[in-house]
C-alpha positions as CSV (number, residue, x, y, z in Angstrom):
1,X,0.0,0.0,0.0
2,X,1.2,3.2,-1.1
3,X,2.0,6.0,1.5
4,X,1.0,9.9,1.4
5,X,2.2,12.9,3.7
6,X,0.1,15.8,3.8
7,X,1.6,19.4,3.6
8,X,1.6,20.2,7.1
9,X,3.3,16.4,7.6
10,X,6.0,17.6,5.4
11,X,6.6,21.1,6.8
12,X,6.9,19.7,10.0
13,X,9.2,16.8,9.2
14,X,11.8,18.9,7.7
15,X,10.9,22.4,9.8
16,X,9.8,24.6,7.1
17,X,6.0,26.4,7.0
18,X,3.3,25.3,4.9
19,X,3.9,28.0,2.9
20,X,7.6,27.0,2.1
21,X,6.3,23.7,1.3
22,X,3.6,24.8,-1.0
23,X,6.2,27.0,-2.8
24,X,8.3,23.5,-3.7
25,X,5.6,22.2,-4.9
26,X,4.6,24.8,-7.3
27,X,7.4,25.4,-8.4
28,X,8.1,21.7,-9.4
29,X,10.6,20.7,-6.9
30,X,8.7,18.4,-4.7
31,X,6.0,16.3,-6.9
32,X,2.5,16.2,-4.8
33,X,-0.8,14.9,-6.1
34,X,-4.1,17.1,-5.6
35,X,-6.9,15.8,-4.2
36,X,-9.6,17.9,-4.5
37,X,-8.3,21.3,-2.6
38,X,-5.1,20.0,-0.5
39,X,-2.2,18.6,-2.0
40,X,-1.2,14.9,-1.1
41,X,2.9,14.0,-1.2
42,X,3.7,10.2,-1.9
43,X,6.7,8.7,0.1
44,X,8.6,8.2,-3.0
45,X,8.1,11.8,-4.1
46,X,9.3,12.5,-0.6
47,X,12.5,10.7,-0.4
48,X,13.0,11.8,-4.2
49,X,12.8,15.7,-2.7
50,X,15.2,14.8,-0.1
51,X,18.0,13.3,-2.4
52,X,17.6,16.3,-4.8
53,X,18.5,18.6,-1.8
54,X,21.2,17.0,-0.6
55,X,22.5,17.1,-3.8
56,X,22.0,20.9,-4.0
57,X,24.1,21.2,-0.7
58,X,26.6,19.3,-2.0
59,X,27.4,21.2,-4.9
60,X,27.0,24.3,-2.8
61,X,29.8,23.2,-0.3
62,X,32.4,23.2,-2.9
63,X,35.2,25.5,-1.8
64,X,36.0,27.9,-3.9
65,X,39.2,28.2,-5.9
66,X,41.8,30.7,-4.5
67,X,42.4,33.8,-6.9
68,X,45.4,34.4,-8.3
69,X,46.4,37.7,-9.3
C-alpha cells in the first residue's frame, strides 16, 4: 500500500512552513498529487525531494578556488 504525507506532515518533518512547502511544490521541486483542494505528497516523491537537496548542498559546499592575481 502506497504512503501519502500531507503538507503540514511535510513542513513539519523537515521544519519549514506550509507556505515554504507549498512554494516547492509549485514550483516543481517536490512532486504532490491534488486531491480535491489539499495537496497529497507520496513517500517516493518525498525521499525523491530529499535526495535532490542534498545534492543541492553538496554542490553548494564546494570550496571555492583561490584567486590568483
Amino acid at each position: 500500500m502506497k504512503e501519502f504525507f500531507s503538507v503540514l506532515e511535510v513542513a513539519k518533518l523537515l521544519n519549514l512552513s506550509r507556505s515554504t512547502v507549498l512554494y516547492h511544490i509549485k514550483s516543481g521541486n517536490l512532486k504532490s498529487n491534488r486531491v480535491g483542494k489539499i495537496y497529497i505528497i507520496s513517500k517516493e516523491d518525498f525521499a525523491d525531494f530529499l535526495k535532490d537537496k542534498k545534492k543541492e548542498k553538496k554542490v553548494k559546499k564546494k570550496p571555492e578556488e583561490p584567486l590568483l592575481f
